[in-house]
N, C-alpha and C positions, 0 to 999 in steps of 0.2 A: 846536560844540566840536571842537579837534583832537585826533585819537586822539596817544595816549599816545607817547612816542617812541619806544619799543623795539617798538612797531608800527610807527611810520611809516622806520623804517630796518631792518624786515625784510629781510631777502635774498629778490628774486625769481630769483635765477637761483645752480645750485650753484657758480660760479665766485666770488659775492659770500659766501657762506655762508667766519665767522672760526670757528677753531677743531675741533677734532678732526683733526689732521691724520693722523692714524694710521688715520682710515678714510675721512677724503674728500680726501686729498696727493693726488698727479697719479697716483701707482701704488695709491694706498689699496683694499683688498676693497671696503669698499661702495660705493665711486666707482665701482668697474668692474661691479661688480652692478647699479646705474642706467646709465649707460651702455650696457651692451649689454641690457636690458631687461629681461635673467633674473635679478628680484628676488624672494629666499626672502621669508617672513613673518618679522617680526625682532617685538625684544624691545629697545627703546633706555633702557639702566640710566646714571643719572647724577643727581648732582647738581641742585638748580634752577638757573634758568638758565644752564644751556650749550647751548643748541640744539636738544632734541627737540623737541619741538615742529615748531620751523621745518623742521629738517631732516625730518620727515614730510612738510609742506607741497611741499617744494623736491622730493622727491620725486615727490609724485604729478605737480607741475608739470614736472617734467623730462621725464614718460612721457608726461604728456597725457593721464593716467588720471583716470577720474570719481574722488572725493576726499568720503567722509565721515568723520564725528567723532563721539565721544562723548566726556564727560565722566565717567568713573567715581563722581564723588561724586553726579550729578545724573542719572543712567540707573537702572534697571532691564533687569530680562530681556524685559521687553514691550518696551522701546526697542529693545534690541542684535533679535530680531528683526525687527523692521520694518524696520531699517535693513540689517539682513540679506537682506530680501525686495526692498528699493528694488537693492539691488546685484547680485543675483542677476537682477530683471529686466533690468538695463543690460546685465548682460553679455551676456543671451539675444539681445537686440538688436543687439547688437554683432555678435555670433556670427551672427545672420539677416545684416546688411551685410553680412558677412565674405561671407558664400553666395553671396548675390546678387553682389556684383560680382565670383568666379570664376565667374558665368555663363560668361560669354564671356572664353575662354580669352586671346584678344590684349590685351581691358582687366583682364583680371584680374593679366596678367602685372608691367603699368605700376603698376597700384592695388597692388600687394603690399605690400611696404616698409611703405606709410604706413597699410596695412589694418592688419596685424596689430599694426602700433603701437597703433592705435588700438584695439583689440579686446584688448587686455590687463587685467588681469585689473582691476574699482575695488580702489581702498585703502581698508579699512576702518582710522582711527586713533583708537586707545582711550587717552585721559589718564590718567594715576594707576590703572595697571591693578593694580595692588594692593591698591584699595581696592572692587574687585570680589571677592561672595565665591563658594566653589565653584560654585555653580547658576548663575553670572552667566559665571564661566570658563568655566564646563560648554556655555551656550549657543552660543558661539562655535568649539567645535570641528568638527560637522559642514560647517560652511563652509570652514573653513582646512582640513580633512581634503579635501575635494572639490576645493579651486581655484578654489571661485568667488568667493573674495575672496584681497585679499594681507591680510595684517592687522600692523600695527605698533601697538604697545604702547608706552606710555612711563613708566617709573616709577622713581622715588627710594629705592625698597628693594630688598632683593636679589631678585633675579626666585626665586633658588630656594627661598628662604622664600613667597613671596606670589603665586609664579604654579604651576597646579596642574601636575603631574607630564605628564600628557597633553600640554597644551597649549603648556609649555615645551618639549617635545619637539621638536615641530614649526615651532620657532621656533630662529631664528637669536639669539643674546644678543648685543648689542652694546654697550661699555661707555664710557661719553662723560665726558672729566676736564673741572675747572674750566678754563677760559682761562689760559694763562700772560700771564706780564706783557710779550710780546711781543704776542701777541693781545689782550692787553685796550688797550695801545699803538695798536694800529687801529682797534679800535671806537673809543677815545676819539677820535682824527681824524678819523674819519668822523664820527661825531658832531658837535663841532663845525663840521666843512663844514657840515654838514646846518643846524643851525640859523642859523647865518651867513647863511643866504641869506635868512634872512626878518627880520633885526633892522639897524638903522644901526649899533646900539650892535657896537664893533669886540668879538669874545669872544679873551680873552688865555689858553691853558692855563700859563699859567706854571709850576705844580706836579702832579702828580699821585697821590702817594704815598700820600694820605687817602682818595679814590678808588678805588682800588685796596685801599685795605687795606678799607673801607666793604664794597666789592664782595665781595669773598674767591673770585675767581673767576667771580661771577656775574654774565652779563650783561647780564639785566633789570636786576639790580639797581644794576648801574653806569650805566646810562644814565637810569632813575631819578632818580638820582644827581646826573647831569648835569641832567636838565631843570629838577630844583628850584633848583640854582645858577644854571644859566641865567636861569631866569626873575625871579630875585631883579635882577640885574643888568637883563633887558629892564625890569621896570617900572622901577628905577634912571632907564634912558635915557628912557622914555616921560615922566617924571617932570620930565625937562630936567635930572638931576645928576649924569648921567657922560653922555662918549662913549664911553668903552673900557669892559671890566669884564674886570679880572683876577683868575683862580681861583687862588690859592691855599690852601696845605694850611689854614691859619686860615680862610681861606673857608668852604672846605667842611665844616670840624670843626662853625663856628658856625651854620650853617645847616642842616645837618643835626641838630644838635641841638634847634634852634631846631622842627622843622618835623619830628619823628619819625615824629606821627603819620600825617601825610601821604604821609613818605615810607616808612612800612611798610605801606600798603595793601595791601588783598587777601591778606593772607600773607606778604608779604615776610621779615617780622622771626621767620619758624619759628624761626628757631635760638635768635636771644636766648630766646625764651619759654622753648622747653627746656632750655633752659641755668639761664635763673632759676627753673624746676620744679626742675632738678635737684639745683641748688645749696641749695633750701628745704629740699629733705627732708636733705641731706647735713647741713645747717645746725640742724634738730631743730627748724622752725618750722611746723607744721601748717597755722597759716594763711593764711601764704605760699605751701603746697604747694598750695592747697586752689583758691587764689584765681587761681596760675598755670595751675591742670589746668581749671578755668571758661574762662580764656581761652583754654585750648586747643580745644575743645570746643566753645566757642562760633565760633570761625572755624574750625571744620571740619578739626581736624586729623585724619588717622589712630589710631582710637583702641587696634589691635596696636601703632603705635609708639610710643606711651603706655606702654602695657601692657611692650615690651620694655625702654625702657628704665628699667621703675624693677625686673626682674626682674635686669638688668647691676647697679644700682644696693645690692641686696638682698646681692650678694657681694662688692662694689668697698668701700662702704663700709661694709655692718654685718657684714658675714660671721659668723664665730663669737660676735662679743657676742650676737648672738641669729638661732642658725638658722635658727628658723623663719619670721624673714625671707622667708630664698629661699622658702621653700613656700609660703608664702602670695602671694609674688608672682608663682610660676610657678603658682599656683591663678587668680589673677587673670588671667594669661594668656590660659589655656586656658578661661577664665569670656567674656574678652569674643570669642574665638573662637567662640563658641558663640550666644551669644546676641545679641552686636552692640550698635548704638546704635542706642535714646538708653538703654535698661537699664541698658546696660554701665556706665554712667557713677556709677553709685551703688558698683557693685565697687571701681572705678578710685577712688574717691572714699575708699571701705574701708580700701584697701589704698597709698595713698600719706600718710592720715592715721597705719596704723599705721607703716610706715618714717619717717615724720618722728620720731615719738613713741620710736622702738626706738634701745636704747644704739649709739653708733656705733666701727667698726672699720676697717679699711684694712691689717690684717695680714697677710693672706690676698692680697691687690692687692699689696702691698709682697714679698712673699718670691717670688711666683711672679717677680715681676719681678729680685729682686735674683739668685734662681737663674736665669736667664735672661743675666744682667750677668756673672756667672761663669763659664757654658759661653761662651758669646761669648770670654773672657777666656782660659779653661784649653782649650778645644777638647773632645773627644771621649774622656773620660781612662777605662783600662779601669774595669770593672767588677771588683771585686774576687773572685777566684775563689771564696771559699766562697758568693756569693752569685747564679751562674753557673749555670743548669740542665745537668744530664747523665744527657740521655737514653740514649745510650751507650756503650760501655765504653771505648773510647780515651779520651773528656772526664774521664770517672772516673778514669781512671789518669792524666792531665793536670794530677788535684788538681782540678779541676768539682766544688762541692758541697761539699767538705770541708773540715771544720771549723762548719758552718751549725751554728745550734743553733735547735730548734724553741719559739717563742716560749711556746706554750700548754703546753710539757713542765714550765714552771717557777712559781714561786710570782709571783700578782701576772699571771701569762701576761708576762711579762719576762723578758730576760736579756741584758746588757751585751755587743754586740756592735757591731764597727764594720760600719757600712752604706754610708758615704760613701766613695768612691773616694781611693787614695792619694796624700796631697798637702794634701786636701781637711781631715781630718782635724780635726772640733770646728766648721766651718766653722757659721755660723749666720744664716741666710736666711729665717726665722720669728720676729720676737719677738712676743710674745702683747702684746695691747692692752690700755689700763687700763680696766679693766668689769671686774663679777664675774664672767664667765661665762669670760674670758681670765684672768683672776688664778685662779682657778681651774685651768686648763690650766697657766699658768704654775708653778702649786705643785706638779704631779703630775709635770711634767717634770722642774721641781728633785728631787723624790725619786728618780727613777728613772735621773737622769742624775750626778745631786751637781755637780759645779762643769766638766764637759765642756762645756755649750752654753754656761754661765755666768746660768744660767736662777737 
């Protein structure tokens, strides 16, 4: 069987490697940091498929350096040492070569250059290092503290939420964007080169727009992409009913559709999923939410990223219809932090049944955003002096502070002052949602306001 395509048109060489130009372009940091050999331990944050991976590989292939792996979902701390011990002996060997051939100072001199290439440091590369937890980060620091490994990281969440304080330290962050669609323009040519050479049937790219939009930057996921239509079209020709096979956007709509499952293997389709998770509980179908968070869980997803976004979810859309939303979901959080999977899973399970079930809001998302829409709009406009601190006596004599009246001096702890900056005046960037919990807010406003906000 042939591997996969987005294996067999790996880049062997940093010259072939599309994408990232901001740090592998001909001036790029981390191009010159391989190049001349002096490579920090990094930290490659990105999206799936844009290249960590590969660019680890092309890496240690650049340097010549021994090259192990780990998989954060499928390691333990008994692995990361071993492989920790496997690298630490190379290099001691390495380091003996190195000795022995400045024996003799005239072959030592010749051997140089290509000794100490070679006696640089292995690469240790850890996948989805965020899905390592403290004790597992924990084990890999005395190595990366000493030098006897380089170690690269590669993960899809923010390294300073998921990678510990230590160990990010000591690591370079490197941050990798999706392919623009001039990049993803040459993957797709290469690609077709590529399999052209082993089909009659002539491959036509006539359209590519579906492709690209399919992909969203990603470059497994685009040449995925490609193999499935491709190969629709080889059998096509094997078949004896075409010689050409032209891709167009219809093409790929209907065969992609046609062939999901196939073509979301192994993870591919994370986003859809979270997307129809999120969309359930937003939607108040339990067992929609129920049925997506199984599937997430069952292919391995991260279950903090679970966790964080139905805690986004808690304020986005139910905010005030029911607070304790968030609490409950930031209890969940801080539940599967602690305990992990497969536990975790009954919290997670808790806690996205009661957000589906809890009244929903977006009032809270809607005002911070429409005051946002305003400052954008008005600029930087003053603060209105009684509402101005004045620590000293010039601000005082300025008018700082005066005129303020102290909220709890009066009946109700109210008193009808303007707050908003001048100009501004009644402006309204909150309206309360329809639920008891906002109709309620909404009525206390009205009394306290009368027909200002218009509440």
């Amino acid at each position: 069987m042939n591997p996969p395509l987005a294996e067999q048109l790996r880049p062997q060489h940093i010259d072939e490697y599309i994408g990232q130009t901001h740090l592998m372009g001909p001036d790029a940091v981390l191009r010159k940091a391989i190049l001349s050999g002096d490579l920090p331990s990094m930290i490659l944050w990105g999206p799936p498929g844009v290249g960590k991976t590969t660019l680890a590989y092309l890496i240690s292939k650049s340097l010549d350096r021994p090259f192990f792996t780990l998989s954060a979902v499928m390691a333990g701390v008994k692995d990361v040492r071993e492989v920790l011990d496997k690298a630490e002996a190379v290099q001691k060997q390495n380091l003996q070569r190195l000795n022995s051939l400045f024996a003799n100072e005239e072959a030592a001199e010749a051997a140089r250059p290509e000794a100490m290439r070679k006696s640089g440091r292995p690469i240790l590369f850890i996948d989805e290092i965020h899905r390592f937890n403290k004790s597992q980060q924990d084990s890999l620091l005395g190595a990366v503290e000493k030098g006897s490994i380089t170690f690269i990281g590669a993960t899809t969440e923010n390294p300073s939420f998921e990678v510990i304080s230590p160990l990010l330290s000591r690591c370079q962050v490197y941050v990798l964007q999706p392919l623009s669609d001039a990049e993803t323009d040459t993957m797709l040519e290469r690609a077709i080169q590529h399999v052209q050479r082993f089909t009659p049937v002539k491959i036509i790219l006539k359209e590519s727009d579906s492709l690209k939009r399919i992909s969203g930057g990603d470059g497994r996921k685009l040449l995925n992409a490609v193999e499935l239509v491709v190969s629709e079209g080889i059998r096509l020709g094997n078949e004896g009913k075409i010689k050409e096979w032209v891709i167009t956007n219809k093409t790929v709509t209907d065969l992609i559709q046609q062939n999901l499952a196939v073509y979301d293997k192994n993870g591919e389709n994370h986003y859809d999923i979270i997307s129809a998770f999120i969309k359930s509980l937003r939607g108040s179908d339990p067992n929609a939410a129920v049925y997506y968070l199984a599937r997430m869980l069952a292919a391995g997803e991260d279950v903090k990223f679970i966790a964080r976004r139905m805690v986004i979810l808690a304020s986005e859309d139910i905010g005030n219809a029911n607070p304790n939303a968030l609490l409950l979901a930031n209890a969940c959080f801080d539940t599967v932090h602690k305990i992990g999977y497969p536990e975790c899973r009954i919290t997670l399970s808790q806690t996205a049944v009661y957000l589906a079930c809890s009244p929903k809001s977006n009032a809270s998302y809607l005002a911070i955003d429409n005051a946002l829409a305003k400052i954008k709009e008005t600029g930087d406009l003053p603060v209105p002096l009684h509402l101005r601190n004045a620590p000293t006596r010039l601000m005082k004599d300025l008018g700082y502070h005066d005129g303020y009246r102290y909220a709890h001096d009066y009946e109700d702890n109210f008193t009808d002052l303007e707050f908003l900056p001048a100009g501004l005046e009644g402006s309204v960037f909150y309206e309360p949602g329809d639920n008891p919990k906002e109709r309620e807010m909404r009525a206390r406003l009205k009394g306290l306001w009368n027909e200002k906000y218009g509440y």
